[in-house]
N, C-alpha and C positions, 0 to 999 in steps of 0.2 A: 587444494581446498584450504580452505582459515581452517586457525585452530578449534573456533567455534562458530557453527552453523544452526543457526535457526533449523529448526526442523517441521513441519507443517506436515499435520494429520489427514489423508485422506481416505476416503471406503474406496474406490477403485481408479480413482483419474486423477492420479497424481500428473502422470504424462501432460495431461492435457491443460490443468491448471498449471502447470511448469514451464508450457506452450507458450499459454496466454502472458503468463507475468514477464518471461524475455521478450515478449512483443511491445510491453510498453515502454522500455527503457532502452540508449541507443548504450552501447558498450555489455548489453545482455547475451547470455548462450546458454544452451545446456550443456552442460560440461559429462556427462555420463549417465547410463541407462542400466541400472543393476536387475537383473531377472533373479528371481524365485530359483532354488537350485533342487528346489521338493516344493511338496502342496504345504500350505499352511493355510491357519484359520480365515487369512483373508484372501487368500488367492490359491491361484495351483499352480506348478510347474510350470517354469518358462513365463511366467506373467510378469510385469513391471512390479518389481518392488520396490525400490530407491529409486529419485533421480536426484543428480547434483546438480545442481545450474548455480547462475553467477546472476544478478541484479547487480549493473551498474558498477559492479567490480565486489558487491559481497554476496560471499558462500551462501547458499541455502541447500536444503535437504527436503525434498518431499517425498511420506513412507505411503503407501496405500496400505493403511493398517486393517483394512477389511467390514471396520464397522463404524456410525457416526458417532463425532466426538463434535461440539461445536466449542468452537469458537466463543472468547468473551474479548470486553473493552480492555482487560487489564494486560493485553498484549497485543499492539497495532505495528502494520508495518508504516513508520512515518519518511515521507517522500517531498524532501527539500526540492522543490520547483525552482528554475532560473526565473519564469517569468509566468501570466494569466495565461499567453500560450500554453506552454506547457502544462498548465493546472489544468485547463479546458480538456487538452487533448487525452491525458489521463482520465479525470475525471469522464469524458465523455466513453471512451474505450471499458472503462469499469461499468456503468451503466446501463451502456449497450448488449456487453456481455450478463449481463441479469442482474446487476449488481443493485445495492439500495444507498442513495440517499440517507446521513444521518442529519449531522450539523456541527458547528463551524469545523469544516473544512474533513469533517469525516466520514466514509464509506465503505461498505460492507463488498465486498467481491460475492459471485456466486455463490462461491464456496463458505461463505461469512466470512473469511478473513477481515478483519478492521483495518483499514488503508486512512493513515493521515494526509493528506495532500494538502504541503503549506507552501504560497511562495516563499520566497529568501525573502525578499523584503518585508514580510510578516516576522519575522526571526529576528531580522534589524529594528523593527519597531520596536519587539515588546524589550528588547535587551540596549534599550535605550536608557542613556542616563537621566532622559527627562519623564518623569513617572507620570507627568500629567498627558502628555501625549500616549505615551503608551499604553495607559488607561481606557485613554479613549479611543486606540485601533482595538483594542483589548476588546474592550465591550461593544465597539460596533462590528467583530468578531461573532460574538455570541448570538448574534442577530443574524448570524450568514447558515446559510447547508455548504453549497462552495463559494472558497474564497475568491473574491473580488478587489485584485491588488489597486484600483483606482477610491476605490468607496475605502477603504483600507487609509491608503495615504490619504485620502480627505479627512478620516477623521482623526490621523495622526497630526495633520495640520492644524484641526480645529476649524476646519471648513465643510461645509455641507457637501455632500456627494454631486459632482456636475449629471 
């Protein structure tokens, strides 16, 4: 395990949301399953209380603390995409599973957890030397729910979306 792991607040399904997130990323696992050793405020004996799993090669911890805490914007997990493949295929996996729709490029999981979903070539844009291009993927950005790496480099180019 890292020396520091995210930890993610659950009321009972942890298991299951720890499930779900190694299923979107290839080099994902759960890496262990800690049970309850006594009854406590959120669970009883023998129930899942920690899991450790790995995203993508970092640590995470998710506790089943027994009662709801939500979720805010001020902490998202952000997910550098290779390509639109990949943003589709997340993004669509997050969705399905009951997730919501926010904008440019971000989405609430069931759980509400906030999930960034950026290509890499969004990342290249904005940390461009040229401000005027990056401006403009910038704020035809703001304009998106999910990111659209073609409509993206069009208007990094200064050309209209094909």
């Amino acid at each position: 395990m890292s020396k520091i792991s995210p930890c993610l607040w659950f009321v009972d399904d942890a298991e299951e949301a720890a499930n779900f997130y190694v299923s979107l990323l290839p080099g994902s696992r759960i890496d262990h399953i800690a049970r309850s050793p006594s009854d406590y405020p959120g669970g009883k004996q023998g129930s899942v209380l920690l899991v450790q799993f790995t995203l993508a090669g970092q640590t995470f911890q998710a506790l089943n603390a027994g009662s709801k805490v939500d979720y805010t914007d001020a902490l998202s997990l952000s997910l550098e995409c290779e390509d639109q493949a990949e943003v589709d295929r997340v993004w669509a996996k997050i969705l399905e599973s009951g997730g919501r729709e926010i904008q440019c490029g971000w989405i609430h999981d069931r759980w509400g957890v906030r999930w960034q979903i950026v290509p890499r070539a969004m990342i290249e844009m904005l940390n461009s030397s040229d401000s005027a291009a990056a401006k403009r993927a910038f704020e035809a950005m703001m304009d998106m729910m999910k990111l659209d790496v073609a409509t993206l480099k069009a208007a990094f180019a200064g050309k209209a979306a094909a």
